[in-house]
C-alpha positions as CSV (number, residue, x, y, z in Angstrom):
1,X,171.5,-30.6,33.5
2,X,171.2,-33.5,30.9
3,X,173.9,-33.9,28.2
4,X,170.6,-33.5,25.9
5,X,169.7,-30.5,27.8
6,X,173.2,-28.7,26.4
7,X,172.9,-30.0,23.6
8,X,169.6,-29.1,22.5
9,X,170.3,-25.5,23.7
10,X,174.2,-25.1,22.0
11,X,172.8,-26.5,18.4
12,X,170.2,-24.1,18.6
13,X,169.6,-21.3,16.3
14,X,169.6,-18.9,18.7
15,X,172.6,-19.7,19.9
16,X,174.3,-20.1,16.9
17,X,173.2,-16.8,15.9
18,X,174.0,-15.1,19.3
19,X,177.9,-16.6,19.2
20,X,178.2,-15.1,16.0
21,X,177.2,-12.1,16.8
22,X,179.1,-12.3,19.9
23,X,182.3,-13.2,18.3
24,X,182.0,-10.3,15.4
25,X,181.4,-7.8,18.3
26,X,184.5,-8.6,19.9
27,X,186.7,-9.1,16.3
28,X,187.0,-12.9,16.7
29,X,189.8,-12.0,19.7
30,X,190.4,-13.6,23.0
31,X,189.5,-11.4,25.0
32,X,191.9,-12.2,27.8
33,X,194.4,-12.2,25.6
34,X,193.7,-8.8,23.9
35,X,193.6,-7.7,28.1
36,X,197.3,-8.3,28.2
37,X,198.0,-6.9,24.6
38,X,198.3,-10.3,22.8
39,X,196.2,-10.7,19.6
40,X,194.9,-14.4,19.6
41,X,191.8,-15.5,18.0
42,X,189.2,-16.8,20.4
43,X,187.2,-20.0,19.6
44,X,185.1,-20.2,22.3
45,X,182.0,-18.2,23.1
46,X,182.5,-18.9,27.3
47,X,179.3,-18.0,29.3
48,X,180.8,-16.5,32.6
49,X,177.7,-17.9,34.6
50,X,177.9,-21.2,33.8
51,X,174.7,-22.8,32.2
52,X,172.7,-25.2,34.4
53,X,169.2,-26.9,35.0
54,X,167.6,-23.9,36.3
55,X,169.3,-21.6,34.0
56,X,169.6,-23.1,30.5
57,X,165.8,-21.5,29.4
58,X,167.1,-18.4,30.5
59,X,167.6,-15.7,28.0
60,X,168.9,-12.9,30.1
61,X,171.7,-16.0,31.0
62,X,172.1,-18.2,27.7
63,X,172.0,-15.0,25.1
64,X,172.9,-11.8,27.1
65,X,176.1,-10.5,25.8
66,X,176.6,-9.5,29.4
67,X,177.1,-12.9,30.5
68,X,180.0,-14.5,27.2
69,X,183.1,-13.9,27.0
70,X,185.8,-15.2,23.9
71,X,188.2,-16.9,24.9
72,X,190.9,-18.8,23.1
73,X,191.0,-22.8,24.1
74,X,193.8,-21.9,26.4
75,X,192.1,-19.8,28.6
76,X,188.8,-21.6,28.1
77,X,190.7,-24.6,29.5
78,X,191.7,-22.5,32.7
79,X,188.1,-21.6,33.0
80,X,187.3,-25.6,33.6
81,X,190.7,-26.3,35.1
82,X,191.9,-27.9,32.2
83,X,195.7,-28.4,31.3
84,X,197.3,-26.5,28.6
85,X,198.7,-28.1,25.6
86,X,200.4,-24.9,24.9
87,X,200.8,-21.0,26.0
88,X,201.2,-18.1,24.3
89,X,204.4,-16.7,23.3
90,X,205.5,-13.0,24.1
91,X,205.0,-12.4,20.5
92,X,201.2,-13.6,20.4
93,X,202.1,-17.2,18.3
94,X,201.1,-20.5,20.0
95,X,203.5,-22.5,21.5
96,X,203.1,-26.2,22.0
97,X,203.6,-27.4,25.9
């Protein structure tokens, strides 16, 4: 999938408007986090099937509720095998790594 490809689909209205209704379902939490009883906000709307050529025109994929989850840029980053900058303390405050 082109770079164009994403971002043609992630500036979209639809999208836009599917993340924020995503993100005010779940209270703006990580939903990891909130797993494991921490209260962090999330900033990213994650899909769990990860969008791709043959996908990306794909409702039931791009804007099912089904398929996102909110994650908080740590555990976003884990989703892509990213390092962390930082964890999350016992108490729920970000700690820089």
């Amino acid at each position: 999938m082109s770079q164009g490809e994403q971002e043609q689909f992630y500036f979209s209205n639809a999208w836009k408007e599917c993340r924020k209704a995503y993100f005010k379902k779940v209270g703006g939490l990580c939903e990891k986090c909130l797993a494991k009883g921490l209260v962090v906000p999330a900033e990213i709307v994650h899909h769990k099937i990860h969008l791709n050529a043959e996908n990306i025109n794909d409702p039931s994929i791009t804007l099912n509720f089904d398929n996102l989850i909110a994650e908080c840029r740590v555990h976003h980053g884990e989703e892509h095998g990213r390092p962390k900058r930082y964890h999350i303390a016992e108490d729920g405050s970000i700690e820089t790594i």
